[in-house]
N, C-alpha and C positions, 0 to 999 in steps of 0.2 A: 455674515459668518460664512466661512468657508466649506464645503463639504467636501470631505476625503474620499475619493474613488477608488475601489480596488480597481487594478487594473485589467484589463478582459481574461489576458492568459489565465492568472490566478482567479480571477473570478470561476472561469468555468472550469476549473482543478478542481474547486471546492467544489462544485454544483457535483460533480461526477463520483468525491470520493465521498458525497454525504450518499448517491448513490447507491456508489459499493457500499456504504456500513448498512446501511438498510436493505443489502442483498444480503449480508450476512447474519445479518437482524431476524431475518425472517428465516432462516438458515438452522436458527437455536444459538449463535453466537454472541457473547456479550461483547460490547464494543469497551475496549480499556484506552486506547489512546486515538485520536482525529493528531495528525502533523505531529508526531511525537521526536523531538530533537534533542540529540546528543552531539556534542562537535560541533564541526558544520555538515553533519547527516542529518537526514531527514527519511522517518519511513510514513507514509501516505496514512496506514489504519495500523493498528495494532488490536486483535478478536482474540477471544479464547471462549473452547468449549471443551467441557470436563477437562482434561491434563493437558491438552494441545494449544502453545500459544502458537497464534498465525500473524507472520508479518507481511501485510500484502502494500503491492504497488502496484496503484489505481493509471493505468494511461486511457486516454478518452481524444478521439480525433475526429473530424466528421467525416464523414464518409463519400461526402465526395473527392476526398483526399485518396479512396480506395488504396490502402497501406493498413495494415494488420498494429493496432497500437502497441500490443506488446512488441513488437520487432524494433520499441523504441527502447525499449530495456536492452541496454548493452553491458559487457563485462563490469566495466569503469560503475555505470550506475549498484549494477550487481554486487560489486563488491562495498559498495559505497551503503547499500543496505544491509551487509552483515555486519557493516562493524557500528552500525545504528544499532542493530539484535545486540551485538555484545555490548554497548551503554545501557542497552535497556534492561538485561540480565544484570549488568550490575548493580541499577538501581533496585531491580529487584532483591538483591542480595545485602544492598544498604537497608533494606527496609525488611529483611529479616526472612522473607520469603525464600524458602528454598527451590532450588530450577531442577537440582537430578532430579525429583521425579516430576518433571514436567519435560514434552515434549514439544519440539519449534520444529514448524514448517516456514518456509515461504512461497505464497501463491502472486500472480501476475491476475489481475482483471482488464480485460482490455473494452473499451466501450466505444462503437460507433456509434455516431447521431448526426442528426439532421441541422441544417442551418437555425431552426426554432429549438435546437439542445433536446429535440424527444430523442432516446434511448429506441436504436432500430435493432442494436444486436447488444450483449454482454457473452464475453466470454471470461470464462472461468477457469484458470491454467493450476490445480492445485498442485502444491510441490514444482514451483512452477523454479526454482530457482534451488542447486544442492552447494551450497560453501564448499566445499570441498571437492566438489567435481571442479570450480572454476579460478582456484586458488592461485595455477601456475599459467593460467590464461594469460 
């Protein structure tokens, strides 16, 4: 029998944004989506505490690559995360839940580590990302 490999990239996507949900975990956040997909978007975690739902994207690089991982979020990805928040508001809206009184951020985590994947820094970018500051970028 054959056994299926995830393959390294995504393996260690997953290792970094289970992570972040357990930096946010510990935070007071409840974790609502791991990879939550509308289209072909994709946002990393999807958290909410009291009224604030938070769409964050997890980048994790090693560090001996010395490059800041959030500097991998670019426009393109950026906008390509808000229109994942608006499937996700919808579905929210399919299912009855109403969003005016909830408020959306989006934050950036960015994660150095070592060849053996230990966690040497996290940075935490909240509001890391404004729709509408990057609309006509």
């Amino acid at each position: 029998m054959k056994k299926n490999k995830i393959p390294a990239p995504r393996q260690t996507g997953e290792i970094f944004e289970e992570y972040a949900a357990d930096f946010y975990a510990e935070r007071g956040y409840a974790i609502l989506f791991h990879s939550f997909q509308y289209k072909q978007y994709e946002i990393d975690l999807i958290v909410k505490k009291g009224d604030t739902v938070v769409f964050v994207e997890v980048k994790a690089r090693n560090a001996k690559h010395q490059t800041d991982p959030l500097d991998r979020i670019d426009n393109k990805k950026m906008m390509n995360i808000f229109r994942c928040s608006e499937g996700f508001k919808q579905f929210l809206r399919q299912k009855h839940i109403a969003t005016d009184e909830l408020h959306f951020r989006y934050d950036g985590i960015g994660i150095l580590y070592d060849d053996e994947k230990n966690v040497l820094q996290i940075d935490w970018e909240k509001d890391y990302y404004r729709p509408a500051r990057h609309i006509y970028d």
